[in-house]
VEXDREN-605471 format. One record per residue (C-alpha): x negated, z, y negated; residue number from 0. Coordinates in steps of 0.001 Angstrom, whole numbers, plus 500000, padded with zeros to 6 digits. Layout:
BEGIN
+--------+--------+--------+-----+
:      X :      Z :      Y :  nr :
+--------+--------+--------+-----+
:      X :      Z :      Y : NUM :
...
+--------+--------+--------+-----+
This chain:
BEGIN
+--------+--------+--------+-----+
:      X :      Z :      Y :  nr :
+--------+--------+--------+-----+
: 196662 : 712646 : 103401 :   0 :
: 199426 : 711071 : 103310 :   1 :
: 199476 : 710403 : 107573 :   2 :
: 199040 : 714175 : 107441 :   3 :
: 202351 : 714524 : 105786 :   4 :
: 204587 : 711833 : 107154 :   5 :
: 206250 : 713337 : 110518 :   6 :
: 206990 : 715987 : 108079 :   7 :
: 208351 : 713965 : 105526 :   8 :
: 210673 : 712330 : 108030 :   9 :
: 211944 : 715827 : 109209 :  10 :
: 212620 : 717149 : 105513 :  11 :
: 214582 : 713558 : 104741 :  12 :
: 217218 : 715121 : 107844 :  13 :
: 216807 : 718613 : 105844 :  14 :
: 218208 : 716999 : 102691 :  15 :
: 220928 : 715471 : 104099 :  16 :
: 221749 : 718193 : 106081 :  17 :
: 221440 : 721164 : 103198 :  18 :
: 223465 : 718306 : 100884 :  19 :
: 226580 : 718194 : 103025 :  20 :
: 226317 : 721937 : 103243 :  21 :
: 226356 : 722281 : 099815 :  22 :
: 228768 : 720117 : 099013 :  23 :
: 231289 : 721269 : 101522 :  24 :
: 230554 : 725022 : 100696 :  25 :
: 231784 : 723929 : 097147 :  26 :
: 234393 : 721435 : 097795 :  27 :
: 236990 : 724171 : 100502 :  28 :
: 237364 : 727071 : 097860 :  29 :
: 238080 : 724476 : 094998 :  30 :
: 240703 : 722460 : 097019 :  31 :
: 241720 : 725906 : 098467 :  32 :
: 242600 : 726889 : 094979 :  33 :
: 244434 : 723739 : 094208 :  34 :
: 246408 : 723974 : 097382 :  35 :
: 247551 : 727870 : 096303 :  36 :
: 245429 : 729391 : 099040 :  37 :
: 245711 : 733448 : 098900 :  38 :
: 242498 : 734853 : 097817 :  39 :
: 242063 : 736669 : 101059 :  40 :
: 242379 : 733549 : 103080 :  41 :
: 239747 : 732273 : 100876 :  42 :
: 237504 : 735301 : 100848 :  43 :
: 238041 : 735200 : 104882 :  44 :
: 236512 : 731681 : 104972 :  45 :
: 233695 : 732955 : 104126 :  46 :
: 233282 : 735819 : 106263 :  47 :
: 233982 : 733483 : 108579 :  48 :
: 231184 : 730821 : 108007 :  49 :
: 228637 : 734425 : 107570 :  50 :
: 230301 : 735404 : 111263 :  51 :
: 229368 : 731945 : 112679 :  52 :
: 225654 : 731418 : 111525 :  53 :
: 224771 : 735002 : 112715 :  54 :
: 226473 : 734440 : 116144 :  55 :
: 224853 : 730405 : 115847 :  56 :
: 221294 : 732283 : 115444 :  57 :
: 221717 : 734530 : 118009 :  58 :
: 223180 : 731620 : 120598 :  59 :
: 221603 : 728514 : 119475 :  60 :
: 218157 : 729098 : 121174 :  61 :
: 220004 : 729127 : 124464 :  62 :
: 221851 : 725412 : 123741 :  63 :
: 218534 : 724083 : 122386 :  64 :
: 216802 : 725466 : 125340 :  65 :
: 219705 : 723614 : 128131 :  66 :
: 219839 : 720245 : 125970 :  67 :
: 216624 : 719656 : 124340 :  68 :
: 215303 : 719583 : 120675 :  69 :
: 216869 : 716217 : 119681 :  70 :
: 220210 : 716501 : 122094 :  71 :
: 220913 : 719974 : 120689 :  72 :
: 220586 : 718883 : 116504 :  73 :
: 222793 : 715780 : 117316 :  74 :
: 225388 : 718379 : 118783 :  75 :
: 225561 : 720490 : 116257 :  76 :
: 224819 : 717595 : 112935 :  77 :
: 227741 : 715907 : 114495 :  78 :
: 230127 : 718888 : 115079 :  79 :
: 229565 : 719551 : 111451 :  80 :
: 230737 : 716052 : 110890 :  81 :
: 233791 : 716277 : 112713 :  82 :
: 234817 : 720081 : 111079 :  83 :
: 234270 : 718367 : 107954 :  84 :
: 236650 : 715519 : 108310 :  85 :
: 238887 : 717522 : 110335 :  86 :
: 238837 : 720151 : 106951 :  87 :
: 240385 : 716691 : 105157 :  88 :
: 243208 : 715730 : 107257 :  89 :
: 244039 : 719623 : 108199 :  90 :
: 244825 : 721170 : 104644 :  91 :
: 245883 : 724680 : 105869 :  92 :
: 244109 : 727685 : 105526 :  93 :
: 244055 : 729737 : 108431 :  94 :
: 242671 : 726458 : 110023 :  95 :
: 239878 : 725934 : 107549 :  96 :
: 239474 : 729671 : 108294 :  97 :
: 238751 : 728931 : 111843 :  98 :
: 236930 : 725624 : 111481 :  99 :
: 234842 : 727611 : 109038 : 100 :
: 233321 : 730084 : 111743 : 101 :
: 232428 : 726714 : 113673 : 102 :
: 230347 : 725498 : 110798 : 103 :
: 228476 : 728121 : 110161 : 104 :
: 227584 : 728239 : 113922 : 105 :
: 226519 : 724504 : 113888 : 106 :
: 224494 : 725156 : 110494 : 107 :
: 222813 : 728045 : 112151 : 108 :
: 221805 : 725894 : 115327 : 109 :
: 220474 : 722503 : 113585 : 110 :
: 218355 : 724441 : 110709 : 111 :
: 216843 : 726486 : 113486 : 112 :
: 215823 : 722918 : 115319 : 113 :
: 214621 : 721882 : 112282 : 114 :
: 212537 : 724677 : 111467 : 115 :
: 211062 : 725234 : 114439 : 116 :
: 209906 : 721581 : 114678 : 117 :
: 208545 : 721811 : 111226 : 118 :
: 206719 : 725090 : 112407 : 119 :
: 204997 : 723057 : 114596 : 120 :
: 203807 : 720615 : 113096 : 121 :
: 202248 : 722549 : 110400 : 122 :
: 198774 : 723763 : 110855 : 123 :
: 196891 : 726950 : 109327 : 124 :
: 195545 : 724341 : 107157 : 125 :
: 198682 : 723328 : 105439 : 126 :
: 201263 : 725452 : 106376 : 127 :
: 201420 : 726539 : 102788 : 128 :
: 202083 : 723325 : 101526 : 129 :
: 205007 : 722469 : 104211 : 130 :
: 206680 : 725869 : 103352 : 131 :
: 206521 : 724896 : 099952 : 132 :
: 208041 : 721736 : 100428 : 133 :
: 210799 : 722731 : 102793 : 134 :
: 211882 : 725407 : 099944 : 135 :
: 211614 : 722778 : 097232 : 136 :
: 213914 : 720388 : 099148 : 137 :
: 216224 : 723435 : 100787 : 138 :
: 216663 : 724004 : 096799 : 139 :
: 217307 : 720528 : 095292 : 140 :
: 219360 : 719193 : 098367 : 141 :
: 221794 : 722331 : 097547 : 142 :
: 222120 : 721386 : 094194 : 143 :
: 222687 : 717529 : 094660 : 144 :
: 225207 : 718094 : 097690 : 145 :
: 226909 : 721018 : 094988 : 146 :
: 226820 : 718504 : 091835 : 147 :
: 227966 : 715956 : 093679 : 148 :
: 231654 : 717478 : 093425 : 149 :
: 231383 : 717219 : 090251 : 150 :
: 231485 : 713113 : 090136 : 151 :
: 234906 : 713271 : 092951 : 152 :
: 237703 : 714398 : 092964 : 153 :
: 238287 : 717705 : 094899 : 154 :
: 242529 : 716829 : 095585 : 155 :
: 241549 : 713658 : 097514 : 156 :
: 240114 : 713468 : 101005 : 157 :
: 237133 : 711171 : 099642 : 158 :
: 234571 : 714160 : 099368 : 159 :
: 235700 : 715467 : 102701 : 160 :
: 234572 : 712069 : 103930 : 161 :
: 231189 : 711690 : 101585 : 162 :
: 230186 : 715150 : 103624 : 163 :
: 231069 : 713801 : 107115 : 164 :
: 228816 : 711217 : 105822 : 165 :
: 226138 : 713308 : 104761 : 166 :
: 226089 : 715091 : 108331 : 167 :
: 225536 : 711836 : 110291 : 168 :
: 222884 : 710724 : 107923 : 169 :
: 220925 : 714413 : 108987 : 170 :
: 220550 : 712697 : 112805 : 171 :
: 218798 : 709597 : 112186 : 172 :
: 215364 : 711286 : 111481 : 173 :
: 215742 : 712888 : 115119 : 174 :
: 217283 : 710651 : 116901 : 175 :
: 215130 : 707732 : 116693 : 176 :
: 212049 : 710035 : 117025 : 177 :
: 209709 : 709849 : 120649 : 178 :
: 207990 : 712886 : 119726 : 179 :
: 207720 : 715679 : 122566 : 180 :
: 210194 : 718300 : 122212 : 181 :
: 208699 : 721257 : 120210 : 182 :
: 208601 : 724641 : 122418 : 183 :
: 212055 : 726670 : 123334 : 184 :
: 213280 : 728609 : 120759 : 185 :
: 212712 : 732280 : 121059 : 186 :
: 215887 : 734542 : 121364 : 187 :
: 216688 : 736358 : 118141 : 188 :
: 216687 : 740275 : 118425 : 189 :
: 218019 : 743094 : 116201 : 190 :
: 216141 : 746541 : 116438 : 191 :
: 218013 : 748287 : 113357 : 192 :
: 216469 : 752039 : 114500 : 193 :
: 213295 : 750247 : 114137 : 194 :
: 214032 : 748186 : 110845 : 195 :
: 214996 : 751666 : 108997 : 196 :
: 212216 : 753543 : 110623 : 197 :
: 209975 : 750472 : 109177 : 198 :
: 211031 : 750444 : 105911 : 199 :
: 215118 : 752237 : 104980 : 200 :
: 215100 : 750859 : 101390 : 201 :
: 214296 : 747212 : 103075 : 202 :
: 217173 : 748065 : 105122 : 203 :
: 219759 : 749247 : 103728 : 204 :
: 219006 : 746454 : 100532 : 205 :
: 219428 : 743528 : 102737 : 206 :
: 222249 : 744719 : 103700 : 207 :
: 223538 : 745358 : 100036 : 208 :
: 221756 : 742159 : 098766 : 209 :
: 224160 : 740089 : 101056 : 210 :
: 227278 : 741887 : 100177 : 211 :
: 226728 : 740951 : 096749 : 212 :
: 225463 : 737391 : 097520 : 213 :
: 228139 : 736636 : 099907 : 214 :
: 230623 : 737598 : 097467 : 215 :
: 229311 : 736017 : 094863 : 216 :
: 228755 : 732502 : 097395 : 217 :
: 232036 : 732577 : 098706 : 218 :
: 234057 : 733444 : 095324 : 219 :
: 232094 : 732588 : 092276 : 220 :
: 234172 : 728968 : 092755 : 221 :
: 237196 : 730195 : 092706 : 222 :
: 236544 : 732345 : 089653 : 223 :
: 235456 : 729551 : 087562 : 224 :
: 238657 : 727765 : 088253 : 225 :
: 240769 : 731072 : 087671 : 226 :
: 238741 : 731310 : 084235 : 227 :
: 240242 : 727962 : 083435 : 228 :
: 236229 : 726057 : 082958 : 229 :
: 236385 : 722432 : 084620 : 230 :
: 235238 : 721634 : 088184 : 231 :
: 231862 : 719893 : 087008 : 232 :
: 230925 : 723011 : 085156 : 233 :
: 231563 : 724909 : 088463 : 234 :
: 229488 : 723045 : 089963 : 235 :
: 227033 : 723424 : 087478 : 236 :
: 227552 : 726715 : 087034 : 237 :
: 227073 : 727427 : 091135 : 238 :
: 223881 : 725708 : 091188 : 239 :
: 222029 : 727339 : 088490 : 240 :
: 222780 : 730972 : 089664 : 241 :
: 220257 : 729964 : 092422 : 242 :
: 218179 : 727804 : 090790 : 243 :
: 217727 : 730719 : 088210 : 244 :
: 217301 : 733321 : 090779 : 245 :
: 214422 : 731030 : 092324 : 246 :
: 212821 : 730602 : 089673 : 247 :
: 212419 : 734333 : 088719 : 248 :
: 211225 : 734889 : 091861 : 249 :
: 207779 : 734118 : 090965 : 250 :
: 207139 : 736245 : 087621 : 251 :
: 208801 : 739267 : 089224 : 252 :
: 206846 : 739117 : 092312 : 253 :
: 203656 : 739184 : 090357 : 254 :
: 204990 : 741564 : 088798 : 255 :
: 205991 : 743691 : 092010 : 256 :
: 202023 : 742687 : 093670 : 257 :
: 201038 : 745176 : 090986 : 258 :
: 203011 : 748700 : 091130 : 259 :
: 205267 : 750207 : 093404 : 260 :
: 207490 : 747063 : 094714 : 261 :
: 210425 : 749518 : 094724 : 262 :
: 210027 : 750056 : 091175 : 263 :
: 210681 : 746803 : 090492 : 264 :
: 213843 : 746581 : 092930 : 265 :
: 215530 : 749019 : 091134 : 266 :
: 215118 : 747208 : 087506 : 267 :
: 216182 : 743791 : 089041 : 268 :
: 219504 : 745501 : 090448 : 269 :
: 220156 : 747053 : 087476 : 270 :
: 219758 : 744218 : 085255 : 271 :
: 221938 : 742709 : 087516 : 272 :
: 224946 : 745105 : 087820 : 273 :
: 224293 : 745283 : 084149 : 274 :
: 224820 : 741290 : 084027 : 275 :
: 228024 : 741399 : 086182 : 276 :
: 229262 : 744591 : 084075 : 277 :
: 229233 : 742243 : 081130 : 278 :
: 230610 : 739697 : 082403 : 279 :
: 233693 : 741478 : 083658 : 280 :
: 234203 : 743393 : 080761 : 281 :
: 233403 : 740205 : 078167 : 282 :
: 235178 : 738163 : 080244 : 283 :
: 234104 : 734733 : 078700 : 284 :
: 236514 : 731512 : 079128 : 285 :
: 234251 : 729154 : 077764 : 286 :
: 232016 : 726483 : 080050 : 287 :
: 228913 : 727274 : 078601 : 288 :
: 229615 : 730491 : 077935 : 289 :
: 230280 : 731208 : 081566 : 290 :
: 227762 : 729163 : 082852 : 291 :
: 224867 : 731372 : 080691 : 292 :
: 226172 : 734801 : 081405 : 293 :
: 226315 : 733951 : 085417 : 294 :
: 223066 : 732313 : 085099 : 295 :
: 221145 : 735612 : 083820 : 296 :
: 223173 : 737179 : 086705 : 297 :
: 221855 : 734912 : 089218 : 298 :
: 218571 : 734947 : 087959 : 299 :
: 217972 : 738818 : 088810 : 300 :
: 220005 : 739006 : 091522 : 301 :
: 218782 : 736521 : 093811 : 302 :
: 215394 : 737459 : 093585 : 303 :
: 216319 : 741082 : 095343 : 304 :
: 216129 : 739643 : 098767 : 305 :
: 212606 : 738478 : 098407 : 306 :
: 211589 : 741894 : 097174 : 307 :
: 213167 : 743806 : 099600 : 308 :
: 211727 : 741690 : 102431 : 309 :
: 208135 : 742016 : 100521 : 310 :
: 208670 : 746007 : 100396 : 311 :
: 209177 : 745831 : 104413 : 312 :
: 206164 : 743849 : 105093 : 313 :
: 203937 : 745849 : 103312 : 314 :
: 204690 : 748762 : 105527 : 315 :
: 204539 : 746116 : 109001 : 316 :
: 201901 : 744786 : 111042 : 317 :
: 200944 : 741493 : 110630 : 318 :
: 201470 : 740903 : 114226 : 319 :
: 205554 : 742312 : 113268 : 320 :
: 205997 : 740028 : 110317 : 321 :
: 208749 : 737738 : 111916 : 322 :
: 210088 : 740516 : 114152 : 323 :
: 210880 : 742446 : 110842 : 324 :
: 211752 : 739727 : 108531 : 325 :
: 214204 : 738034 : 111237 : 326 :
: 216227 : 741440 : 111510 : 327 :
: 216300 : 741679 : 107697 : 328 :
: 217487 : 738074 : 107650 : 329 :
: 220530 : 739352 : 110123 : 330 :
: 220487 : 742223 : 108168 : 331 :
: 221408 : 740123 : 105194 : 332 :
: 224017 : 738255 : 107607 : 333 :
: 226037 : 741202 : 108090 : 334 :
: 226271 : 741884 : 104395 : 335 :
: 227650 : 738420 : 103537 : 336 :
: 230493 : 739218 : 106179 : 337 :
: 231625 : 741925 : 104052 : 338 :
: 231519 : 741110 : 100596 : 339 :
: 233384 : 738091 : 100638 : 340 :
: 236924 : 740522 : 101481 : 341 :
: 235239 : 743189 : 099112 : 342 :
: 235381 : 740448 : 096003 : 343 :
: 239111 : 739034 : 096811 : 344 :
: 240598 : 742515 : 097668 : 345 :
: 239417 : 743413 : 093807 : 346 :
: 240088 : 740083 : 092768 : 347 :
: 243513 : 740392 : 094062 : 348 :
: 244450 : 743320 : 092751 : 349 :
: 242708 : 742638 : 088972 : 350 :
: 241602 : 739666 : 087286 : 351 :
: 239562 : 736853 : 088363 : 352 :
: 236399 : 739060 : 087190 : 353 :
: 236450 : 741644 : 089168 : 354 :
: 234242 : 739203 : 091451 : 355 :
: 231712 : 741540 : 089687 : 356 :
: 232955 : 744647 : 089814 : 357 :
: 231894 : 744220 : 093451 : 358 :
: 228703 : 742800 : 093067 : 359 :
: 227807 : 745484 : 090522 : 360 :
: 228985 : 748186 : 093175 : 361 :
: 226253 : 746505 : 095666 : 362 :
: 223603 : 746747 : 093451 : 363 :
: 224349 : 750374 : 091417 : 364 :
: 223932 : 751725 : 095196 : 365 :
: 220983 : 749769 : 095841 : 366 :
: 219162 : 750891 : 092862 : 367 :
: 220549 : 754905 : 093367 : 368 :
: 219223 : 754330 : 097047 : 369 :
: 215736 : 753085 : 096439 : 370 :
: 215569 : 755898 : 093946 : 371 :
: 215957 : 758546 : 096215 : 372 :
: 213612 : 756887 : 098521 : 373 :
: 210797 : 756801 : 096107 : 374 :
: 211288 : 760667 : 096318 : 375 :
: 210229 : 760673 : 099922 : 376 :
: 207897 : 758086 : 100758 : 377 :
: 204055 : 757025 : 098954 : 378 :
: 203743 : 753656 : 098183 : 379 :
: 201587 : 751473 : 100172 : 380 :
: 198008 : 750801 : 097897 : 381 :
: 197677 : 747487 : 096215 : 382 :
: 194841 : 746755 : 097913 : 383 :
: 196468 : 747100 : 101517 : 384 :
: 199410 : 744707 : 100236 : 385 :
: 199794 : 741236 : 101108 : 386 :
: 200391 : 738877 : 097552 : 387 :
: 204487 : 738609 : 097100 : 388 :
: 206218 : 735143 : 098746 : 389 :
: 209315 : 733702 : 098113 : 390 :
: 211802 : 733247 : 100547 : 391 :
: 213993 : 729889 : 101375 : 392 :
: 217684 : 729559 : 100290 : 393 :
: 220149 : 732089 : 101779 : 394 :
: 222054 : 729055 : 102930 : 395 :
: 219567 : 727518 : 105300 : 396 :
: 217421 : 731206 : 106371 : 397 :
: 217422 : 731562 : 109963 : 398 :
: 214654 : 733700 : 111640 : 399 :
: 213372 : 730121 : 112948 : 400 :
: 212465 : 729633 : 109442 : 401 :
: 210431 : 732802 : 108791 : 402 :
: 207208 : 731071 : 111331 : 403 :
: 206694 : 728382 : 108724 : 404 :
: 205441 : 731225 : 106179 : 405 :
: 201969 : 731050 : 105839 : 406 :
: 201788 : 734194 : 107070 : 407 :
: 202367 : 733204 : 110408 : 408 :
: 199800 : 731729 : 112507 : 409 :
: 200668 : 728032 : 113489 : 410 :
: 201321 : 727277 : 117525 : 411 :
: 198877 : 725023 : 118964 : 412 :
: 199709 : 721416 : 118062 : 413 :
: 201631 : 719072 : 119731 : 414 :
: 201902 : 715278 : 119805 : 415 :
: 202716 : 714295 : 116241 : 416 :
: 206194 : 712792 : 115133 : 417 :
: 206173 : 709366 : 114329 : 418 :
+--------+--------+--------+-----+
């Protein structure tokens, strides 16, 4: 069993280091950014910026992987990643980190799609449940660590920037001393949004919505825990278990959703979530824990929306369509997290530090009045023709390379194993 398991193993170790820098760089810009007196625009641009770069690194990537090679390709982008983050350290200036931002999120885009697809193929239809379970597991907890681990530095020093170059380099030796054959060329990504709607328009038009609100919320919950005066471990804390909440909802609420009308179900999650950010704005707690429980039951409705919406669409696809229409979602989703990051600081600017939510809640009030009116016009798909509800990974690592390790996807022929 566990010779079954052990290329696999070796790939998810270069995962974790890889999802840990990630995290702990996402973190570590908008907390120095706020010490150095960075505008609230600049810092809502960085992360339209990084959004910008991994949809343009999903869309480009296959063609650099396909010149260079599996292995060649991940130590290009592992090591850009490196460099941006060291060059984030000695460059404090934030139209700068603006533009080194779009370069990491083009470099993330490129080495989770190697990644994934080499996972994808060495999973069978025999385990290929188990592997996507463990890539989500470790997508989760390597987020967390890399997040927590600003909590132990200190975010005024260049040490952290340095930890994360670290990090980076440590995500290439699982490749690079690898002889395994190169998996197969990764398949251009495609967006067919006439076809998404005509697929499924709540599906649609909620990804969209879902990453407005998440991208906001990525990019700027930081720097509203340090406007709100709670200390930088507690952001970190706090950051961390508004997605570790949201995953773990994820499961009762898709049972849930497996048996009625999944849009039903949509709706009361985005509710309960614009009525969580509602609260939050208008109780507008300064207290660590405090904070840290109120955005928790916010995250923990609100990032289990994607996962619905995705759900809703496949139930109306073909099998044969299920990447197709969950990649396009997934860029969908991109597009959304461009937005809401200048939606949040605009209102952030122009209020107090939570009107983060007054944007979020915005997202969500339309999603729920949208999927209303859709229920109107369209029958719900029977239970019985309905695949069981899945989870989806971390919005920080998704790429439509990722969506052929489901289960639901048939596994490629096998190649030789990894050692």
């Amino acid at each position: 069993m566990l010779a079954t398991y052990r290329p696999i193993l070796s790939l998810l170790r270069g995962t974790a280091f890889l999802l840990a820098a990630s995290g702990l760089h996402g973190l570590l810009l908008p907390l120095r950014g706020q010490e150095e007196g960075f505008s609230t625009t600049a810092l809502g641009l960085m992360g339209t910026a990084w959004a910008g770069g991994f949809v343009a690194g999903c869309y480009f990537a296959p063609r650099v992987v396909r010149r260079a090679g599996h292995v060649r390709a991940f130590g290009t982008f592992a090591a850009s990643a490196a460099i941006i983050a060291l060059l984030t350290g000695l460059i404090v200036d934030e139209y700068v980190w603006i533009l080194l931002r779009a370069f990491t999120g083009f470099a993330m885009a490129g080495a989770f799609m190697v990644i994934e697809s080499w996972l994808n193929e060495r999973a069978t239809n025999e385990n290929r449940g188990t592997v996507f379970g463990l890539y989500m597991m470790v997508t989760y907890a390597s987020i967390m660590a890399g997040q927590m681990m600003v909590a132990g530095g200190d975010v005024t020093s260049a040490s952290l920037f340095m930890v994360t170059g670290i990090l980076f380099c440590l995500s290439l030796i699982p490749t690079a001393v690898s002889s395994a054959a190169h998996p197969k060329p990764l398949q251009d990504v495609s967006l067919d949004i006439k076809g998404l709607y005509a697929n499924s328009p709540v599906a649609s038009v909620a990804c969209f919505l879902i990453g407005v609100a998440n991208g906001d919320w990525g990019t700027l919950g930081a720097v509203y825990g340090a406007r709100v005066g709670i200390s930088t471990p507690e952001i970190a804390l706090m950051m961390s278990l508004v997605v570790i909440a949201g995953a773990a909802l994820q499961i009762p609420i898709g049972k849930i959703s497996d048996r009625t009308d999944r849009r039903y179900v949509l709706i009361g999650a985005s509710l309960a979530s614009a009525v969580a950010a509602l609260l939050i704005f208008l109780v507008a707690p300064r207290s660590g824990p405090f904070v840290i429980a109120m955005t928790a039951c916010y995250g923990a409705f609100a990032y289990t929306l994607y996962s619905l919406a995705v759900a809703h669409a496949n139930d109306h696809a073909k099998p044969e369509d299920f990447v197709k229409v969950s990649g396009g979602l997934l860029l969908l989703y991109g597009f959304g997290t461009m937005v809401g990051p200048m939606l949040g600081a605009g209102l952030m600017d122009v209020m107090r530090p939570e009107a983060l939510f007054l944007a979020t809640a915005a997202a969500h009030f339309a999603l729920a009045g949208y999927t209303a009116l859709r229920i109107k016009r369209r029958a719900p798909v029977p239970i019985e023709d309905r695949e069981a509800f899945k989870t989806q990974p971390a919005d920080r690592s998704a790429t439509p390379e990722s969506l052929r390790l489901d289960p639901r996807q048939k596994a490629e022929p096998e190649t030789q194993d990894m050692p």
